[in-house]
C-alpha positions in Angstrom: 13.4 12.8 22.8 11.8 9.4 21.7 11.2 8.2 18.4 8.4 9.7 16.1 7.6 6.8 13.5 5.2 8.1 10.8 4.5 9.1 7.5 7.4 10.7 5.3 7.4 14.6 4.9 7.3 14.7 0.8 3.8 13.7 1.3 3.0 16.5 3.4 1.6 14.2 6.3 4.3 14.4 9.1 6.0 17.5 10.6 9.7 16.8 10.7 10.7 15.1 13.6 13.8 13.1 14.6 13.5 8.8 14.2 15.2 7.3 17.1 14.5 3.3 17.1 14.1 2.4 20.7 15.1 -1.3 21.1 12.7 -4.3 20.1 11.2 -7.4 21.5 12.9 -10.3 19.7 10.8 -11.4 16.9 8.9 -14.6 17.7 9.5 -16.2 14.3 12.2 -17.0 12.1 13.3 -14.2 9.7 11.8 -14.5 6.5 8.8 -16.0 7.3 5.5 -14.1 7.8 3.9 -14.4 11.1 1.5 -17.0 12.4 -2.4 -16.1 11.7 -3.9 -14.7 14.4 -7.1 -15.5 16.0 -8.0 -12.6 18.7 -9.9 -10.8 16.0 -13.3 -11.6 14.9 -14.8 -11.6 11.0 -18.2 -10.2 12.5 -16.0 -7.3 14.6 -14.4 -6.4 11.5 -18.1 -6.8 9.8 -19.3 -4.2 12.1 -16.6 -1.5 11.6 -17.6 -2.1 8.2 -21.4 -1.4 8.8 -20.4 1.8 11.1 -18.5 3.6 7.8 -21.2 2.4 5.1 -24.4 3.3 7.5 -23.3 5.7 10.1 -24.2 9.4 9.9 -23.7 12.5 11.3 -21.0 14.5 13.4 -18.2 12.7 14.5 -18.2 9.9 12.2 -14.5 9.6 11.6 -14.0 9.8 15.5 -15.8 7.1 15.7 -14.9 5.1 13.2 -11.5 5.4 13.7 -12.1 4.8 17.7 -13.5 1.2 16.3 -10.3 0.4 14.0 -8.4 1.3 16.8 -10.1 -1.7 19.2 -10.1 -4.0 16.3 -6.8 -3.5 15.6 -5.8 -4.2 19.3 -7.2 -7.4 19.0 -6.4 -8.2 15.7 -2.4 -7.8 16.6 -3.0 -9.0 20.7 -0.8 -6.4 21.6 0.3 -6.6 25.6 -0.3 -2.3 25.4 -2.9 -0.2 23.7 -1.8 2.5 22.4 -4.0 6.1 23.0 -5.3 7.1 19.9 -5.3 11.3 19.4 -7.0 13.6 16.8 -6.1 17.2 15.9 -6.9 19.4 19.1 -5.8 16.6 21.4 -3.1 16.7 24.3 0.2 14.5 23.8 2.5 13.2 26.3 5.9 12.2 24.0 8.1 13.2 21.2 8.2 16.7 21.7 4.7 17.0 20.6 2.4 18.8 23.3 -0.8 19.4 20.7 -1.9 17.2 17.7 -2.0 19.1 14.6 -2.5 19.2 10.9 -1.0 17.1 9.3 0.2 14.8 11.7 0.3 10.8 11.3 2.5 9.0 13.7 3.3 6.7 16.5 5.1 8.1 19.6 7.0 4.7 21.9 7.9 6.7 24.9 4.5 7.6 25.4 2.9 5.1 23.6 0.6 7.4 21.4 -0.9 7.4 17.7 -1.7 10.7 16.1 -4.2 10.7 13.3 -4.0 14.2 12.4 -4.6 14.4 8.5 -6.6 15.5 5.5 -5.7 13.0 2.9 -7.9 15.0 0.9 -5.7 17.8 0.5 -2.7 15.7 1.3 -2.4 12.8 -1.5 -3.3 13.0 -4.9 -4.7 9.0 -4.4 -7.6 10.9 -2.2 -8.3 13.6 -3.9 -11.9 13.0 -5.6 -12.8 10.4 -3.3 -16.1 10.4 -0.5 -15.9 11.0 3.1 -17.2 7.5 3.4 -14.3 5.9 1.1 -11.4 8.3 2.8 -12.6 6.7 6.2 -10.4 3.4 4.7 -7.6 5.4 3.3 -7.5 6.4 7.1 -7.9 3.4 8.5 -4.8 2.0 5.9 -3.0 5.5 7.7 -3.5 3.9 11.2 -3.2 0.5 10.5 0.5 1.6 9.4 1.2 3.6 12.7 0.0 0.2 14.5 1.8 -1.5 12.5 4.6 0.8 14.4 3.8 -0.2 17.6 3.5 -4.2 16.6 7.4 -4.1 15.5 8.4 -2.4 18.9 6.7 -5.7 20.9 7.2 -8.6 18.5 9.8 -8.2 15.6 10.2 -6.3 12.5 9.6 -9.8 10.9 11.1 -9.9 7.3 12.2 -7.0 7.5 14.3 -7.5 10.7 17.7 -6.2 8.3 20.1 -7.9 10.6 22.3 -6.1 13.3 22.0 -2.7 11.1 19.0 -0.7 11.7 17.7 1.7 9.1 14.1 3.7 9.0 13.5 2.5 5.4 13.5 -0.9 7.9 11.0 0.1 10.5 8.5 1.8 7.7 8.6 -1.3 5.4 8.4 -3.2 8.1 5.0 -1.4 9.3 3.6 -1.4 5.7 4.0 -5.1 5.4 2.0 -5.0 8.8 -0.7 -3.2 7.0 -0.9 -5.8 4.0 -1.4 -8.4 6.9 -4.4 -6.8 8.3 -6.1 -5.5 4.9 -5.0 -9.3 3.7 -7.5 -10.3 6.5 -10.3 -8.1 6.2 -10.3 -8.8 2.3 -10.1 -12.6 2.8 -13.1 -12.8 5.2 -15.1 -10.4 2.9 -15.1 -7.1 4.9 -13.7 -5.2 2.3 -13.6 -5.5 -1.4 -10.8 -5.9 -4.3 -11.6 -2.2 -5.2 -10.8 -1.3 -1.4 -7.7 -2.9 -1.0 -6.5 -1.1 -4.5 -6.9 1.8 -3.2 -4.7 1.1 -0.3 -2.3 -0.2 -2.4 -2.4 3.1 -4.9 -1.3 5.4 -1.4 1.4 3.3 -0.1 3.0 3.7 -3.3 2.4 7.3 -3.3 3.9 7.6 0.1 7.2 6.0 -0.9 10.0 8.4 -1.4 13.7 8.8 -3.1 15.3 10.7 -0.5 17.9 7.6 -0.4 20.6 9.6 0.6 19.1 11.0 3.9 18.6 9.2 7.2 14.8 9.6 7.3 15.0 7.7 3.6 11.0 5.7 4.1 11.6 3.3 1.1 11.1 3.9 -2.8 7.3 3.7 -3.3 7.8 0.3 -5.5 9.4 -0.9 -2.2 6.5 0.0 0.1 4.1 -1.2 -2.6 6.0 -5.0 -2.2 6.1 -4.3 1.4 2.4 -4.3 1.2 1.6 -6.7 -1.3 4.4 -9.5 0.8 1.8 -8.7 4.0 -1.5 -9.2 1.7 0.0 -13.0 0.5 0.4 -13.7 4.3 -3.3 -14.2 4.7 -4.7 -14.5 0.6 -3.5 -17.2 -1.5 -3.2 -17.1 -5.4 -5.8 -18.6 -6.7 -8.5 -17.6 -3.8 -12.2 -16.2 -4.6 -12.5 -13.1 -3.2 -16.7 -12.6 -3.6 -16.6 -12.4 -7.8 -12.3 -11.8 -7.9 -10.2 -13.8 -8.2 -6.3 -13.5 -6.9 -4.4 -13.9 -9.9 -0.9 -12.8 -8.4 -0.2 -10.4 -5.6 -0.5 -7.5 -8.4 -3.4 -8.7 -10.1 -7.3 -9.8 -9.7 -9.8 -10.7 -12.3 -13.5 -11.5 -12.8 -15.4 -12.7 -15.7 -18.0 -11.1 -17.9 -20.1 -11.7 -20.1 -19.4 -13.0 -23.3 -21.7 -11.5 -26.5 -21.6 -12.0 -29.9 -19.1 -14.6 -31.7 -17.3 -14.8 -28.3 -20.0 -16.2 -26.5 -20.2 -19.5 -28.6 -16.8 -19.9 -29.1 -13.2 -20.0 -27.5 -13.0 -15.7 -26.3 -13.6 -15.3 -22.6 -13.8 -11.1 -21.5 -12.6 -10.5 -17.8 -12.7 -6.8 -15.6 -9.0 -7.1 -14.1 -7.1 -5.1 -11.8 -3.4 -4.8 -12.4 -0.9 -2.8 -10.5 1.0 -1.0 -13.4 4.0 2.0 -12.9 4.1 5.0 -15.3 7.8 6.2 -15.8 7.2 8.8 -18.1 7.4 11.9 -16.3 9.7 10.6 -13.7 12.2 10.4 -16.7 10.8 13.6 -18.3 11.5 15.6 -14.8 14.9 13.7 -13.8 15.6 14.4 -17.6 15.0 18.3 -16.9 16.4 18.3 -13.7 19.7 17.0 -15.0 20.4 19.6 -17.4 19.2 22.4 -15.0 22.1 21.4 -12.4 24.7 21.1 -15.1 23.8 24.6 -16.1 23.8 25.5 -12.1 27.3 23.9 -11.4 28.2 25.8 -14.9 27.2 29.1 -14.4 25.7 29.5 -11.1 27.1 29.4 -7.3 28.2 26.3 -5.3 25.5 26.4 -3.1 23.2 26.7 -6.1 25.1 23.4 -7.4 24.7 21.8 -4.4 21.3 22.3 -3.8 20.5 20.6 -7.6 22.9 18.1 -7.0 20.4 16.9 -4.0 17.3 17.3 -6.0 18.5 14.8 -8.8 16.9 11.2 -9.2 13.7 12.3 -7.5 11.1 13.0 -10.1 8.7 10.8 -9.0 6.6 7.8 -10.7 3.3 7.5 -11.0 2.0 3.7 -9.6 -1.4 2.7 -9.8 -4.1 -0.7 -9.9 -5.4 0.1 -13.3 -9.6 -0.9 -14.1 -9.0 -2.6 -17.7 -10.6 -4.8 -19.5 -8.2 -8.7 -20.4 -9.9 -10.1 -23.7 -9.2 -13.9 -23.9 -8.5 -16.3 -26.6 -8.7 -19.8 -25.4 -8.0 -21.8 -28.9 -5.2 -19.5 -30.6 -3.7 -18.5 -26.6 -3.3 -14.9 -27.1 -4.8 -12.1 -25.0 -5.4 -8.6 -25.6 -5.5 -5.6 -22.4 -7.7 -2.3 -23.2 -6.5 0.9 -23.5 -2.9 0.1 -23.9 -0.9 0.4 -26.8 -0.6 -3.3 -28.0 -3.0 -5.8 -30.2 -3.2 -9.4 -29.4 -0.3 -11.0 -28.4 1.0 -14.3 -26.7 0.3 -15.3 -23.2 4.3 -15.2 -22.7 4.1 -11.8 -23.5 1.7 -10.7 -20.7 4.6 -8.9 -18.1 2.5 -9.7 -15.0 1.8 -13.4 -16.0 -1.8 -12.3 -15.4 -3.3 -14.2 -19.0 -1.2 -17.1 -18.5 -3.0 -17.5 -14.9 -6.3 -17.0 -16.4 -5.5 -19.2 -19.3 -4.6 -22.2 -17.3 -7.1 -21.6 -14.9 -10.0 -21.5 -17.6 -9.3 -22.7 -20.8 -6.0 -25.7 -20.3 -5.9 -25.8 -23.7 -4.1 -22.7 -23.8 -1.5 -24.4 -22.5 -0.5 -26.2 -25.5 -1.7 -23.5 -28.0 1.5 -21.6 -30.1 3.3 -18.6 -28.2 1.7 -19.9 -24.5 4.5 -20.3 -21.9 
């Protein structure tokens, strides 16, 4: 049976399939770096799979959108081999797999197949609210991924290469980082928007998993996040305009508003910012639970029943997302203040993503010098 490479199970995308790594191509850059940009691709291509999702109508739409992402993303990556792209209710060739299905996302290297068989709707939380229209690029993050799948079989794992030791959480980092590359380039030539990309970033960490201790272990969803993120700094720089953004780190974008009242005359500058933030509290809360549940298995209940526990523990899961806030900024005293967050003013040293002190530097210097500034 050949390998199945696709989205982990916990999420409820994938059937569960074996992962066999057939060999690779020698990568054709040294490892660590990211790979060379790549020019088979065109701004106005991407521009037009763009127009199809915002202007296109009726039946069929997310065949045919996806049938487009699947031809850009051929000559985005100038792969030697096209993969066949298959829906639910189409025939495969590989893998074991004879009929696409709900929910199925993968890539298939024996017969060189990608399934896009999903409802992210009723499959991730991230989706859940969102328009047809806007799930069309959570899908198009989905297949980029399984491409990305097919690009480490013929030219590297790249960074993620891991040495003589192979390992899934390898491969699916590897393929996320991928991703980041491609969404990097649609949101430096303007195709997409910050708000897009966020959204991509919001289910990669959603599809990460803590089954560590199992072979088909994808990579903790802070992992696949910085897989991402590493792929998105390939091709956008910090500092870059991105339309009204700008790239303030690879967690965090800003752009200005406007300034009323006292501010507007003196030193306070408002900015709409985007910051990737991680909310422990009921990942602690359920590991928390879970813990004394399995003492009070292994205490009073069977061995299997102890077992079973024993497995479950360390996997309450966190919740990662790019938060909308508002950053209020104070140019002459060089102290900022984030909305909706439990904290008044404080220092630009004290700003954990480094966000205000980017800002600061990059629109009022004399923040710089001013007390508590880094």
């Amino acid at each position: 049976m050949g390998a199945v490479l696709g989205w982990q199970r916990p999420a409820g995308l994938v059937a569960a399939l074996a992962l066999l790594l057939p060999p690779l191509r020698a990568q054709p850059w040294a490892p660590g770096q990211e790979p060379p940009p790549l020019p088979s691709a065109t701004p106005a291509e991407a521009r037009a799979l763009e127009s199809l999702r915002r202007s296109d109508s009726g039946p069929q739409l997310r065949r045919r959108y996806l049938d487009a992402a699947h031809a850009l993303l051929q000559r985005f990556w100038a792969t030697r081999q096209q993969p066949r792209l298959l829906l639910a209710g189409d025939a495969a060739q590989g893998c074991g797999v004879r009929e696409v299905r709900e929910p199925m996302a993968y890539y298939c290297p024996a017969s060189n197949e990608i399934a896009m068989a999903i409802n992210l709707r009723r499959s991730v939380r991230s989706a859940r609210g969102r328009s047809d229209r806007e799930l069309l690029l959570l899908d198009l993050a989905v297949l980029a991924h399984e491409w990305g799948h097919h690009v480490n079989r013929e030219q590297g794992r790249g960074p993620y290469s891991g040495g003589m030791g192979f390992t899934v959480r390898q491969e699916e980092l590897a393929a996320d980082w991928r991703t980041g590359t491609f969404w990097g380039w649609l949101l430096s030539h303007g195709v997409v928007g910050v708000d897009d990309f966020t959204q991509t970033a919001n289910l990669l960490f959603e599809m990460g998993d803590y089954e560590r201790i199992t072979p088909q272990h994808h990579g903790y969803p802070k992992d696949r996040f910085e897989a991402l993120t590493r792929g998105l700094a390939s091709q956008v720089a910090v500092g870059q305009r991105l339309g009204a953004w700008s790239v303030d780190s690879r967690e965090a974008f800003s752009r200005p508003l406007p300034t009323t009242g006292a501010g507007a005359a003196g030193s306070q500058r408002v900015y709409a910012v985007r910051r990737f933030e991680i909310d422990r509290s009921k990942q602690i809360a359920t590991n928390l639970i879970g813990g004394l549940l399995g003492a009070a298995s292994c205490v009073w209940g069977s061995q299997q029943q102890c077992l079973g526990m024993a497995l479950e523990q360390g996997k309450g899961r966190a919740e990662g997302t790019y938060t909308s806030r508002t950053l209020t900024l104070d140019c002459a005293s060089g102290r900022f203040d984030i909305s909706d967050d439990d904290y008044g003013p404080q220092p630009l040293s004290r700003d954990g993503k480094g966000q205000a002190a980017v800002i600061a530097a990059r629109d009022c210097p004399a923040a710089a010098a001013a007390p508590g500034a880094p």
